[in-house]
C-alpha positions, 0 to 999 in steps of 0.5 A: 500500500502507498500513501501520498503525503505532501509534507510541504502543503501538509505539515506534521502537528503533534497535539499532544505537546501542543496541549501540554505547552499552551494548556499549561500557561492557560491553567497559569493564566487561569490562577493568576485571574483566581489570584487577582480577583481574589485579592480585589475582592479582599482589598475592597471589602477592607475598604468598605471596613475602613470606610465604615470606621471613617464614618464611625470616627467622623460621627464621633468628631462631630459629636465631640465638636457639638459637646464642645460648642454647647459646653462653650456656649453654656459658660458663655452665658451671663450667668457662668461667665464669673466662673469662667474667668475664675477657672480661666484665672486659676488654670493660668495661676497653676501653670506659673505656679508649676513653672520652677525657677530652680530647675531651669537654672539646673538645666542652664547650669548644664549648657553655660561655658565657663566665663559667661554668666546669666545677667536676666532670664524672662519667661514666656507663655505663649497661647499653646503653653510652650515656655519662652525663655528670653535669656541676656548673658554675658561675658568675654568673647562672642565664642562663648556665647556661640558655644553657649548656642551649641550647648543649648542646641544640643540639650533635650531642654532647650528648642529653636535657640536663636540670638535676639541681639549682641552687644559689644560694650564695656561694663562696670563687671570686668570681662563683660565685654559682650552681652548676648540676647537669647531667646529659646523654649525651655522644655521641663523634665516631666514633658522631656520624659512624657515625648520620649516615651 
């Protein structure tokens, strides 16, 4: 028996490795998109979580906001306003009273270069509570005065250090040639310790 097979109009296919290679990377493929929509569908139901706990905290602001004004319009009041410049009075009172001279000049004791000396300290409240120390000094060289700055800069009291002026003059104290003016916030112990925690 003969068979006529034209290889060139004809060629030869093997399926099998056909299916192999192709249903292979389809089955791959496949899993991919299982993988994919799996995770979609994970990320966006932990969206909907999150956004439900945005409306939760968003309520929760408001309502602490709505407390806030009626407690605020409550002591606006004609009635409450006696008590509320007593306890705005005592509030400030208590914060000057925690002020403690003792430990500030502890903590300038620390910084200070040797000849070179406190001539005034003034402190500072500002509205939100950070201390505000306007410190004059004096001494013999703008060098101390500089490595007074460093001092200060690199202490956990006392931030944004800058000099407000200087003044070269020749005072009745010997060796106060120079008079520097510094300003810097002072920060206490107690929050020292409570912001590195």
């Amino acid at each position: 028996m003969r068979l006529d097979i034209n290889l060139a109009t004809h060629p030869y296919e093997d399926p099998h490795s056909f299916w192999l290679r192709w249903g292979g990377a389809l089955v791959a493929l496949v899993i991919l998109t299982l993988v994919l929509v799996y995770s979609a569908l994970a990320g966006w139901y932990t969206a909907a979580s999150d956004r439900a706990l945005i409306r939760v905290r968003r309520q929760q602001i408001s309502d602490r906001e709505r407390e806030q004004q009626n407690a605020q319009a409550m002591l606006n009041r004609p009635e409450n306003r006696v008590v509320r410049d007593r306890s705005q009075f005592l509030n400030d009172a208590f914060e000057r009273k925690a002020f403690s001279w003792t430990k500030v000049f502890e903590d300038l004791e620390q910084v200070m270069p040797a000849r070179l000396h406190v001539v005034s300290i003034h402190p500072q409240m500002s509205p939100d509570h950070p201390l505000m120390l306007d410190v004059v000094v004096a001494g013999e060289s703008q060098e101390r005065a500089l490595e007074l700055m460093r001092n200060m800069e690199n202490s956990r009291h006392f931030r944004q250090t800058q000099v407000l002026g200087v003044v070269n003059a020749a005072t009745a104290v010997p060796g106060d040639n120079v008079r520097f003016d510094i300003s810097s916030l002072y920060v206490p112990e107690t929050e020292t310790k409570r912001s590195s925690r």
